[in-house]
Structure formats: structure tokens, C-alpha cells
N, C-alpha and C positions, 0 to 999 in steps of 0.2 A: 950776571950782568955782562962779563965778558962775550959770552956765547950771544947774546941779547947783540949787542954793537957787532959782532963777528955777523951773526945772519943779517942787520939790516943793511951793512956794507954789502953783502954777500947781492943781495935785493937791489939795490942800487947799480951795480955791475950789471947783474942779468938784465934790468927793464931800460938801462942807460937812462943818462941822463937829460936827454931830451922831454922824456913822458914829465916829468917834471912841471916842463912849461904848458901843458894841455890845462884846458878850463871847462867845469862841465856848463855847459849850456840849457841840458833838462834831455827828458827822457818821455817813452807813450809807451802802455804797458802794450803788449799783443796777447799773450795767453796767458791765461789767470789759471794760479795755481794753489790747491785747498793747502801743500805747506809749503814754508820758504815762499820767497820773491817771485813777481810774477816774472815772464819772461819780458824783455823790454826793445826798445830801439834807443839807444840813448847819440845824444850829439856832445861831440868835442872842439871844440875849437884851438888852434894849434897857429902861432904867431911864426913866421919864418923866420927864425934866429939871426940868419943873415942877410935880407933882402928885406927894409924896413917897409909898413905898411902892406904887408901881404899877409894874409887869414886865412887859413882852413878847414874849414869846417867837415868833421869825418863823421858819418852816422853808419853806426854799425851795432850790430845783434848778440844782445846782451841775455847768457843763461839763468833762470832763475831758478826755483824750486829749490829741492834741502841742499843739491850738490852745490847750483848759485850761490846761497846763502852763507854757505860757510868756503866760497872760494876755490871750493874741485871742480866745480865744471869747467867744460871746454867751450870758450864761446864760437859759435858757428863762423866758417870762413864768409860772412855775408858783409858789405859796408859799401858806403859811396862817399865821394870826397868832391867839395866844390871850394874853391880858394878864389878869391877875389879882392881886389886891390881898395883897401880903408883910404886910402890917400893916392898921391901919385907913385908912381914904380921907376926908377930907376933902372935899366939896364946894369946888371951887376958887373961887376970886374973883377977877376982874382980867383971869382970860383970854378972849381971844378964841373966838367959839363956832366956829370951824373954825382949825386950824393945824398945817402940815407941822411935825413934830419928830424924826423921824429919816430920811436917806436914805444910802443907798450904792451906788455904783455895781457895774452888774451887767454890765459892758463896754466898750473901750475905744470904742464908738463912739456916748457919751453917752446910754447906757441906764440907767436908774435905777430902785431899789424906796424906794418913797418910802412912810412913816407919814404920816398926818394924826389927830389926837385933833379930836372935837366934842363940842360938851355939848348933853345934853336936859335941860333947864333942868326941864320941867315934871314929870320922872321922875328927877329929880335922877342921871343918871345917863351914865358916860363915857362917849364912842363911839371904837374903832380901828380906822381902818380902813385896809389897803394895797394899793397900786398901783402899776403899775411906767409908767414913762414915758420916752418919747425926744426925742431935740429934736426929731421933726419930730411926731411920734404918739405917742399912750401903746398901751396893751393895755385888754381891757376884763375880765380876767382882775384879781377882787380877791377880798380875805376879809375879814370883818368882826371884831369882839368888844366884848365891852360890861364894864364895871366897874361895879357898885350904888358908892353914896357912903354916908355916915353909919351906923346900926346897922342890923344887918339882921333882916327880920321875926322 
């Protein structure tokens, strides 16, 4: 039981605490596989922890088959990310002009898709952007999006 709580701690560290807040939204198979899980596209939705009423929506390339199925695969550096404002946006204050705010692991062998928000302070306006990374490398495979702030034209 100790070892049991020891690794989901363990699980928690590595994928942080942000993956947390992700919502699955649904998925589209792509290649269908005779065992294990097809292979998919699946979308996440991802709340900006700190900038109330902003939503991102990340779709990315999900392994299926026996490795899929029981959690070894590696999912491909592939995804796009669109973030758009549920309500009105604020100009934030206090944050940081660059900061990871969600990640998730994308494999047991410390692969990750990682958010970062940036502010253009002079276009008062958000930046998101994601990339996926490993302990030893990342990918140079990303996708950007942008949120306006206050009222718009």
C-alpha cells in the first residue's frame, strides 16, 4: 500500500499538477487496429488557471495498438492548440511574460506536451503556445494562438 501512494505521488510530480485541470472533450479514430486501441486524435480542453475566461483547446495524436493500450507507447510529437476567450479577458497583471501552465505526459519515457502563455504587453495581447519535450530533447514541432484582451475593435 505504501509503495501504491509512494508511486502515485511519484505520478503527480512528473505529469505536475496542472494536467489535472484538462477535460477530455472526445476523440476520431485515424487507423484502425486488429489489437489494442485504434490510433486516435483526441481534444483536450485546458482552462487558463490564471487568466479567468480563456479555454484551450489542444488536439493531438493519440498511440493506440497493444503498446497504446497498456500505456508504452510513445505518442507522436503531432497537436494544434486554439485558445479563445468564453467571456471577456482582462489584461492580466502580476504575471510573468513567459510561463508553462499546463503539461501532460505523452509517455512513459518522460515525454511531455507542455503549454506556455506569453504576454505582448505592447498589443495588449495573449500568447499560447505548445511543445512537446523530453528529458534529454524536446521536438521542434509546435502551434501557436493568440487571445485579444479588453474590448474589441
Amino acid at each position: 500500500m505504501k509503495r501504491l501512494a509512494a508511486a502515485l505521488a511519484l505520478g503527480l510530480v512528473l505529469t505536475g499538477s496542472a494536467a489535472q485541470a484538462q477535460t477530455r472533450i472526445g476523440g476520431v479514430d485515424t487507423t484502425f487496429r486488429f489489437l489494442g486501441s485504434n490510433d486516435r486524435v483526441v481534444i483536450d480542453r485546458y482552462d487558463d488557471p490564471d487568466v479567468p475566461n480563456v479555454s484551450c483547446y489542444v488536439s493531438r495524436a493519440e498511440t493506440g495498438g497493444v503498446k497504446g493500450s497498456l500505456g508504452l507507447a510513445e505518442d507522436p510529437s503531432r497537436f494544434s492548440i486554439a485558445c479563445r476567450a468564453v467571456g471577456p479577458v482582462a489584461w492580466p497583471t502580476n504575471l510573468p511574460k513567459k510561463q508553462r501552465i499546463f503539461t501532460s505526459s505523452l509517455s512513459v519515457f518522460f515525454k511531455t506536451l507542455e503549454v506556455y502563455r506569453l504576454l505582448d504587453a505592447d498589443k495588449k495581447v495573449i500568447l499560447y503556445v505548445v511543445i512537446s519535450s523530453r528529458l534529454k530533447d524536446g521536438s521542434p514541432y509546435n502551434s501557436i494562438t493568440a487571445v485579444p484582451t479588453g474590448p474589441t475593435p
